[in-house]
C-alpha positions as CSV (number, residue, x, y, z in Angstrom):
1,X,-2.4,-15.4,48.6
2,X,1.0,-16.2,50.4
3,X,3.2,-18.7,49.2
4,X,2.5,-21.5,51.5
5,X,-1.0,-21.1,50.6
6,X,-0.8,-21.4,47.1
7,X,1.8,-24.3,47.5
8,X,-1.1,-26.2,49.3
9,X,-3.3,-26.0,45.9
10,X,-1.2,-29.1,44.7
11,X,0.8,-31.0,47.4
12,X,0.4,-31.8,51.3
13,X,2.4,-30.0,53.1
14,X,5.5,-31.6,54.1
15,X,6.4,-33.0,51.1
16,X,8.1,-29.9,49.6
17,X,10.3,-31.8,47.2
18,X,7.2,-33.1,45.6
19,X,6.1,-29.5,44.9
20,X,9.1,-28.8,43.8
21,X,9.2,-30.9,41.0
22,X,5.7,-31.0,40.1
23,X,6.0,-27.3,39.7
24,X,8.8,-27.2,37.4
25,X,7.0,-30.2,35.3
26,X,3.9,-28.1,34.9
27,X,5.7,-25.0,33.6
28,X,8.2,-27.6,31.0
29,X,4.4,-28.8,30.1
30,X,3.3,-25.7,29.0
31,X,6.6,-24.2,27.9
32,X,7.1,-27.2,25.3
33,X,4.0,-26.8,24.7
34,X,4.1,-23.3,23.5
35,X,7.5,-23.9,21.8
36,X,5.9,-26.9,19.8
37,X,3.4,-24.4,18.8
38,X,5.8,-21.5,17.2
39,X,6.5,-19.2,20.2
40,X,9.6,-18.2,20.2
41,X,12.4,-18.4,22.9
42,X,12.0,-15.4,25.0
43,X,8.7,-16.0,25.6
44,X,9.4,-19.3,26.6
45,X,11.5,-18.8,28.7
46,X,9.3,-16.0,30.0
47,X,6.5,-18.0,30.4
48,X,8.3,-20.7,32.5
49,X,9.3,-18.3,34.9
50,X,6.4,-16.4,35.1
51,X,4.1,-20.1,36.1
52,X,7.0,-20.5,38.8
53,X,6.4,-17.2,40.5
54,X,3.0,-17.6,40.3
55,X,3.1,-20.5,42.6
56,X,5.4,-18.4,44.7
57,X,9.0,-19.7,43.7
58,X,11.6,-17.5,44.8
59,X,14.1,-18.3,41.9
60,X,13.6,-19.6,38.9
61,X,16.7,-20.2,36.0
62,X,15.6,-21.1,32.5
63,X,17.6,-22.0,29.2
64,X,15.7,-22.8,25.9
65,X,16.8,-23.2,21.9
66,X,14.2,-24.7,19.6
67,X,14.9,-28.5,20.4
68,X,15.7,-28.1,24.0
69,X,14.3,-26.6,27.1
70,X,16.3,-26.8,30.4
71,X,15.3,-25.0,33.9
72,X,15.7,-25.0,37.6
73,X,13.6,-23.7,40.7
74,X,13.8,-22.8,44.2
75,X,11.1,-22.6,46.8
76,X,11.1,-20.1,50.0
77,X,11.2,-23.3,51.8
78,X,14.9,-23.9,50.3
79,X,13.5,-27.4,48.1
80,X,14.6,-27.2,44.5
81,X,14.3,-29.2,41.3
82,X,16.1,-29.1,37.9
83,X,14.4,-30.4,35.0
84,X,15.2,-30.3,31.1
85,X,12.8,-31.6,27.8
86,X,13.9,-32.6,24.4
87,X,11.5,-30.8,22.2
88,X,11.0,-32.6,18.6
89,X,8.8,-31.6,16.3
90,X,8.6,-27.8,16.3
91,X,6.0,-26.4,13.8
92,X,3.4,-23.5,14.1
93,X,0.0,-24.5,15.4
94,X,-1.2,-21.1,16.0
95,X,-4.8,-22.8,17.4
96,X,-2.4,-24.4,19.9
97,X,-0.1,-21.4,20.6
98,X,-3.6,-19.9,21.4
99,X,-4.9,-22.3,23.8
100,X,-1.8,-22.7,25.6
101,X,-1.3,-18.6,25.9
102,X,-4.6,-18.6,27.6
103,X,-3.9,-21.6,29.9
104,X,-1.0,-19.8,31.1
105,X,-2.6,-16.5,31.8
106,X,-5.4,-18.4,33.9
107,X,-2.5,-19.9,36.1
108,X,-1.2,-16.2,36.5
109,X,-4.0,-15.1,37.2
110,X,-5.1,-17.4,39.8
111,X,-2.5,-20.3,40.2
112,X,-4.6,-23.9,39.7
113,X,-4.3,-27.2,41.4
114,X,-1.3,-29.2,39.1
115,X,-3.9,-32.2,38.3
116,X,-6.5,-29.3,36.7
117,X,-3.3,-28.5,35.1
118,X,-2.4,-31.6,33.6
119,X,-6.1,-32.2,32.5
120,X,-6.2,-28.7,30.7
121,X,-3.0,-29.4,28.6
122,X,-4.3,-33.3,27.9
123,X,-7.2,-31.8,26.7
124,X,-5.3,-29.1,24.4
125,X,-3.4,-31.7,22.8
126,X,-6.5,-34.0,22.2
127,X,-7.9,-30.9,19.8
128,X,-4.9,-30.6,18.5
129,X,-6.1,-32.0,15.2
130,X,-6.6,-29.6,12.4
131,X,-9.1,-30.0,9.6
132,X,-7.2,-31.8,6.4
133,X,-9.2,-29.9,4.3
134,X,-8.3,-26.4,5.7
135,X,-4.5,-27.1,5.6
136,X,-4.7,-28.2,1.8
137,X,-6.8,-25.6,1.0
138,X,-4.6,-23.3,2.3
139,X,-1.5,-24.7,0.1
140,X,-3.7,-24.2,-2.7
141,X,-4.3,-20.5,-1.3
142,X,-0.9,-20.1,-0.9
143,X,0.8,-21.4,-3.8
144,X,-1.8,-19.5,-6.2
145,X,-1.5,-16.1,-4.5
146,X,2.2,-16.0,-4.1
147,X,2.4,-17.1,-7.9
148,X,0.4,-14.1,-8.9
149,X,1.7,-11.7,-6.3
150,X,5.3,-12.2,-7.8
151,X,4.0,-11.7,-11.4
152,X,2.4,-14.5,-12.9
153,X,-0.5,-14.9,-14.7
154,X,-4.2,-17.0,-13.7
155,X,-2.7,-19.6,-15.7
156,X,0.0,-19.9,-13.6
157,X,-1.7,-19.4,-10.4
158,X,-4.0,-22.2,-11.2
159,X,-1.1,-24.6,-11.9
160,X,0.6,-23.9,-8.6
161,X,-2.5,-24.2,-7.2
162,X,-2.8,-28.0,-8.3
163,X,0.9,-28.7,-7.4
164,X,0.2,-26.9,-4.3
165,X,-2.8,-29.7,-3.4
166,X,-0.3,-32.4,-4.6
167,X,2.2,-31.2,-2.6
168,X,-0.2,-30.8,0.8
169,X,-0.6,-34.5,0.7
170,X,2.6,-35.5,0.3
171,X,3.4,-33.6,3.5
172,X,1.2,-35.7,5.0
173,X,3.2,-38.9,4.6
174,X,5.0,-39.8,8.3
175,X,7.6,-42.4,7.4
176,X,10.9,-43.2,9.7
177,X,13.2,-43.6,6.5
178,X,12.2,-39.5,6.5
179,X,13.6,-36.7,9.0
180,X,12.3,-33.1,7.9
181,X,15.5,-32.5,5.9
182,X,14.8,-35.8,3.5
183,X,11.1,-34.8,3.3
184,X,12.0,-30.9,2.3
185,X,14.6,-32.2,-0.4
186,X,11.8,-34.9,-1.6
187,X,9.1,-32.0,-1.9
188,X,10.6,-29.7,-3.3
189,X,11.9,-32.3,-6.1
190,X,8.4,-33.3,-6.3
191,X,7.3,-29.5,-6.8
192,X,9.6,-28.9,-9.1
193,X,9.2,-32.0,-11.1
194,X,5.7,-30.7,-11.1
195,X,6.4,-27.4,-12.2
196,X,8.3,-27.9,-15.3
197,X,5.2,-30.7,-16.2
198,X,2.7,-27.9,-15.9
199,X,4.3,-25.5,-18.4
200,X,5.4,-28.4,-20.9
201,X,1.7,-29.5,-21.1
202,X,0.5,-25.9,-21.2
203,X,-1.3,-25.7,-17.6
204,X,0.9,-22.6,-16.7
205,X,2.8,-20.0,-18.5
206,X,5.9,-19.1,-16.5
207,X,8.2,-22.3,-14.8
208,X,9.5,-18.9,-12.7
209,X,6.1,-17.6,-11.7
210,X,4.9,-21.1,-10.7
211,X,8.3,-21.9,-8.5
212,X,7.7,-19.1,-6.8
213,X,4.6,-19.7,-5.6
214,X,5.1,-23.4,-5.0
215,X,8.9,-22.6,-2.9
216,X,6.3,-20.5,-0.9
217,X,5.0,-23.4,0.9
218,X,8.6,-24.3,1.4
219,X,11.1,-21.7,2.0
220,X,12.1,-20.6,5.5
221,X,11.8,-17.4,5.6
222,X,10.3,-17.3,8.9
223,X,12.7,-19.4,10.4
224,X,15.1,-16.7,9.2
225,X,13.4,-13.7,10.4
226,X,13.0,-15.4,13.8
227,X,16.2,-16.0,13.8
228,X,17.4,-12.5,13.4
229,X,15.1,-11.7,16.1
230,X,16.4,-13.9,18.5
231,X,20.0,-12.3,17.9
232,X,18.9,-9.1,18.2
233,X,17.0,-9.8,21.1
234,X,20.3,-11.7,22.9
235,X,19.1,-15.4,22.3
236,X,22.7,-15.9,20.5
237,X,22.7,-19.3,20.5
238,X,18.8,-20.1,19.9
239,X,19.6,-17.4,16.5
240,X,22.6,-19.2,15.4
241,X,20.9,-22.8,15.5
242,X,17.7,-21.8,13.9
243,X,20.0,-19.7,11.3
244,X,21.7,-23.0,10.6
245,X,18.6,-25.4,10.2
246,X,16.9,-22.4,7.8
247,X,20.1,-22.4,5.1
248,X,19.9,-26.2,5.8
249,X,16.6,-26.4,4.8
250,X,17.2,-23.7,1.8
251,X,20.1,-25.6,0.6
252,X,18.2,-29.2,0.6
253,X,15.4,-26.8,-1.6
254,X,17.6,-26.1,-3.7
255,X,19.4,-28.7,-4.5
256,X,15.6,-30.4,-5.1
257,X,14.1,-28.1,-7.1
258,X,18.4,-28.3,-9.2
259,X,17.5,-32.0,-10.0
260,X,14.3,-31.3,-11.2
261,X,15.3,-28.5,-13.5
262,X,18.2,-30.2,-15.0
263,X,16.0,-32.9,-15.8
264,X,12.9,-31.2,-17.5
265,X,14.3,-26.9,-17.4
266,X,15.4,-27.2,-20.8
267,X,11.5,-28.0,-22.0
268,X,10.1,-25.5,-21.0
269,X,10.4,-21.4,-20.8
270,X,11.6,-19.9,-17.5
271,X,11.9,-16.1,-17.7
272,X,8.5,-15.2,-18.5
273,X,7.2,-12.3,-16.7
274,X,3.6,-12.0,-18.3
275,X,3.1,-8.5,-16.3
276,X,-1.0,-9.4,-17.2
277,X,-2.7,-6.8,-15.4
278,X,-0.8,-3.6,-16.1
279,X,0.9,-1.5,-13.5
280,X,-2.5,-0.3,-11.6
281,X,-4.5,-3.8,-12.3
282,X,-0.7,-5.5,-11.0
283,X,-0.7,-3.2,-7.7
284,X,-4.6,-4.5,-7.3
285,X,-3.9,-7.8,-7.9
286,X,-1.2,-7.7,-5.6
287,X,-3.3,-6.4,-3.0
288,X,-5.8,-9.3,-4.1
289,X,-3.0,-11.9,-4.1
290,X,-1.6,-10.6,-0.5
291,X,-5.1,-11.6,1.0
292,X,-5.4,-14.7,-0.3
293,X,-1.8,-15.7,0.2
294,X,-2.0,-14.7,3.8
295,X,-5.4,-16.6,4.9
296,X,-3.8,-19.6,3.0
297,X,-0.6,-19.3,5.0
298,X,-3.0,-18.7,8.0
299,X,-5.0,-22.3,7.2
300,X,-1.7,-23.9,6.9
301,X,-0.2,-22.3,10.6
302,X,-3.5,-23.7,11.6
303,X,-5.2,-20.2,13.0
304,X,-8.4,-20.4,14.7
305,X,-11.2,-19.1,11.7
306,X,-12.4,-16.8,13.8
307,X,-9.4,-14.5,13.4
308,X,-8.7,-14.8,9.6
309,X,-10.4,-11.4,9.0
310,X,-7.6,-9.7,10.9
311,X,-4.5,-11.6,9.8
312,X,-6.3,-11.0,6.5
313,X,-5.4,-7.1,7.1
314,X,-2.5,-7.6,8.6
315,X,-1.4,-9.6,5.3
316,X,-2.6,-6.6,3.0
317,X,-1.2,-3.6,5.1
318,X,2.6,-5.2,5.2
319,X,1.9,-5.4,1.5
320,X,0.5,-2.1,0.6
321,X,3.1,-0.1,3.3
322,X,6.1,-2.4,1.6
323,X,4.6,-1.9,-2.2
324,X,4.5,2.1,-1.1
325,X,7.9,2.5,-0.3
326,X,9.6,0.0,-2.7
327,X,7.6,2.9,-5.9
328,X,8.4,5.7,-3.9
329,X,12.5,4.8,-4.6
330,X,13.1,3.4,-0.7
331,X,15.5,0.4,-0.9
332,X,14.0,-3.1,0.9
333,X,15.4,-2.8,3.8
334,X,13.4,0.2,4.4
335,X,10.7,-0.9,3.0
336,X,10.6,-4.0,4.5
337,X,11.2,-2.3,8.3
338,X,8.4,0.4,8.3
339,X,6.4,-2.4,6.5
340,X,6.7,-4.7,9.7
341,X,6.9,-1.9,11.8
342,X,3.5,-1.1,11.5
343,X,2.7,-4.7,11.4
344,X,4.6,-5.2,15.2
345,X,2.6,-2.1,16.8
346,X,-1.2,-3.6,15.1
347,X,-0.4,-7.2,16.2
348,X,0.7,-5.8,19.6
349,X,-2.8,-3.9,20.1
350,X,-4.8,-6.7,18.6
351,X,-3.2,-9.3,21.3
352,X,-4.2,-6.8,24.2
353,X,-7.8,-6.7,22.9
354,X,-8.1,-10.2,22.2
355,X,-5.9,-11.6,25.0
356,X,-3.9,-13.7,22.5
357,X,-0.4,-14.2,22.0
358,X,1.2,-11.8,19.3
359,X,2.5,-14.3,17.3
360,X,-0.6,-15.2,15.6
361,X,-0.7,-12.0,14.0
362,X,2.8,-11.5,13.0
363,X,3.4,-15.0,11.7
364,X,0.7,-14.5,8.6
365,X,0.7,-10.8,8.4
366,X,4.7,-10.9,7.1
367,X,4.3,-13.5,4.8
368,X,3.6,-11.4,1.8
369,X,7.1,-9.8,2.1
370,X,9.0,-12.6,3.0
371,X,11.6,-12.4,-0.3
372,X,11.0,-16.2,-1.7
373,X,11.4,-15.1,-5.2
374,X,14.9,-13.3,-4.1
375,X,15.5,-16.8,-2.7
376,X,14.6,-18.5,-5.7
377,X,16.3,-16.5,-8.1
378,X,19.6,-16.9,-5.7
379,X,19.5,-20.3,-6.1
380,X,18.8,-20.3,-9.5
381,X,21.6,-18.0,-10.6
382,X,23.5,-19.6,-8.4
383,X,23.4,-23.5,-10.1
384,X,23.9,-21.0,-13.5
385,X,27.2,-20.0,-12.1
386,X,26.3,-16.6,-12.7
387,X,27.1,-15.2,-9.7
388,X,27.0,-11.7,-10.1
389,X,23.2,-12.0,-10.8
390,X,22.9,-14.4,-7.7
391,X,24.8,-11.9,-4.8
392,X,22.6,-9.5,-6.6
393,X,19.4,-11.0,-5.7
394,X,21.3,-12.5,-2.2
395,X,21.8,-9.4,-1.5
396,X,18.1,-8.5,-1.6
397,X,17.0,-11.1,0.0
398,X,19.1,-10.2,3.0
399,X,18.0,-6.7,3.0
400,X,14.4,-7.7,3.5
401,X,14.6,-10.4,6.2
402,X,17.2,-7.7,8.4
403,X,14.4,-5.0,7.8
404,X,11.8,-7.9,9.0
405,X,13.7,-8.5,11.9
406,X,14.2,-4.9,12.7
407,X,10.9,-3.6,12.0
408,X,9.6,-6.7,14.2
409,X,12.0,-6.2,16.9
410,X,12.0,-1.8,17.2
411,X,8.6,-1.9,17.1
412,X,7.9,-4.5,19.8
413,X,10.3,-3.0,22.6
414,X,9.3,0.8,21.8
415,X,5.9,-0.8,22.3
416,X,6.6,-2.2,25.5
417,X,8.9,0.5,26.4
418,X,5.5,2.8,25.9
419,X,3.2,0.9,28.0
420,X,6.0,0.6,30.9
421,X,5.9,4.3,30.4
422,X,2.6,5.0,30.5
423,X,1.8,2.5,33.4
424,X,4.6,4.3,35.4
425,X,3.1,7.6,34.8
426,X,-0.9,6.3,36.3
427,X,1.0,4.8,39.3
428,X,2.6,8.3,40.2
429,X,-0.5,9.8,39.7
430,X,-2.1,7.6,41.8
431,X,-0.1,8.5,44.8
């Protein structure tokens, strides 16, 4: 198809101007789209550029950080247009991400007519309503697995389980006195509030174990990880920002869950690590805990069910791998690296099989080692003023988001690196 051919999909001829901007509108649609949904820069930007050049553009210049998409593109004709978008609102909607990912390999595949277009991504956001049920059930999941998983007992996963409903439905609440850094500060007071209550009335054991597994459904790990990522991959700026708005967002969690504990800490016991299942039954449990803390994690990214089985693995393997290495004497950045090394290289495979983006996979399948009991304990040595403890434990938790962000990032360009290789190889063959 030549490239006045597939500009005559959308536009009469003539009004190249029109095209122009109609273009560059479609590929902003999709590219907020996916950047709403949790993809990250690059393949944003990637994305944009890749719709323009299927519609035969013959330049195309794209900018994006999380709140902010700006672009530009030229025709062979010589008619250009320069757009940007505001993007509010960023969260992961993995069942989106999805949709989106395939709506854009569609137009690649065969560029569409701009009104088909338009009605596909109407239609997206029309289903983009998640089942209530499924995203508090997964803070329940969540909250209970993450409090085991770090050490606590059934007791204790059951009370973090009922803060963790609480909690779902407070999330719920859309107010304009709240921005997301009000609401985080407000939840996590709530949780903790709700944590020291469960242990002073006898519901849980631990106020640690429980904190733990409630910060879960807080902490911004991810956002920190992904933030690495983008800096390693170039993405300076888009790193730096999301960098800031995660320790933003960690700092409004702790002050939160500070209030609550200077109001109702001294009632109740905090370092009690219950160890109830033994070394081998603790290692099972963990395994146990991993799976159930992933699929809940999964429910609240709002993954399609049909691919919880997977991201179910891919939360146990990162577990098991990162488990090995911490026993076998491997510090966490090492661990944490081959960990999501592995876990970069299955997601990879299972997006070529199932033609869906790779994010799906790696979002949920690294949430069992992303370090939110280093992160609590930094904050709570921290507001102790024992600070030798707290760079201790800071220390840690830094280890394990760099080896995130490595094993994430190494494993996804050698991947690609392979393939390129490989596909180079068949086309010399071929000749």
């Amino acid at each position: 198809m030549t490239d006045t051919e597939k500009l005559s999909l959308t536009a009469p001829q003539g009004d190249p101007d029109g095209v122009a901007d109609d273009l560059l509108r479609v590929a902003l649609d999709i590219g907020e789209g996916l950047l709403r949904s949790g993809a990250e820069i690059h393949r944003v930007e990637v994305a944009i550029e890749r719709i323009c050049k299927a519609y035969g553009a013959s330049h195309i210049e794209v900018f994006s950080i999380h709140s902010l998409i700006i672009a530009s593109v030229r025709l062979p004709d010589g008619s250009y247009s320069s757009q940007n978008r505001r993007v509010l609102n960023v969260s992961n909607h993995l069942l989106c991400l999805e949709r989106y990912n395939s709506l854009l390999r569609r137009i690649c595949a065969t560029p569409l007519p701009f009104e088909q277009v338009d009605e596909e991504i109407r239609e997206i956001k029309k289903k983009s309503k998640y089942p209530l049920a499924l995203t508090v059930l997964g803070n329940m999941l969540a909250a209970s697995g993450f409090a085991v998983l770090f050490g606590g007992s059934l007791r204790d996963a059951g009370a973090a389980a009922l803060i963790g409903l609480i909690v779902s439905f407070l999330a719920q609440i859309k107010t304009s006195y709240f921005n997301d850094t009000t609401k985080t500060l407000f939840l996590s007071f709530v949780s903790g509030m709700l944590t020291c209550l469960s242990v002073m009335v006898g519901i849980g054991e631990s106020m640690d174990m429980i904190a733990i597994g409630t910060i879960m459904l807080l902490v911004p790990g991810l956002w920190l990880g992904n933030a690495t990522r983008d800096l390693l991959y170039g993405d300076t700026l888009a790193g730096t920002v999301k960098t800031v708005h995660a320790c933003i967002t960690a700092i409004m969690i702790a002050i939160g869950y500070a209030i609550a504990i200077s109001l109702l800490g001294d009632y109740c016991p905090a370092h009690i690590n219950t160890a109830p299942f033994g070394e081998i039954g603790g290692f099972i449990a963990g395994v146990i805990s991993s799976l159930v803390g992933t699929i809940g994690f999964a429910f609240m990214f709002k993954l399609s069910p049909s691919k919880l089985w997977i991201t179910g693995i891919c939360g146990v393997a990162t577990y098991v791998i990162y488990e090995l290495c911490v026993r076998m004497g491997t510090n966490q950045l090492i661990a944490a690296f081959a960990a999501c090394a592995f876990l970069s290289v299955f997601s990879e495979i299972c997006a070529r099989v199932l033609r869906t983006p790779t994010n799906v996979f790696l979002f949920t399948g690294c949430i069992p080692i992303v370090p939110g009991g280093a992160l609590y304990y930094t904050m709570y040595y921290l507001l102790s003023l024992d600070l030798p403890k707290a760079f201790e434990y800071l220390k840690v938790t830094g280890q394990i988001l760099l080896g995130v962000a490595l094993g994430l990032t190494v494993a996804s360009v050698g991947f690609g690196v392979t393939l390129e290789a490989i596909e180079q190889i068949k086309k010399k063959k071929n000749k």
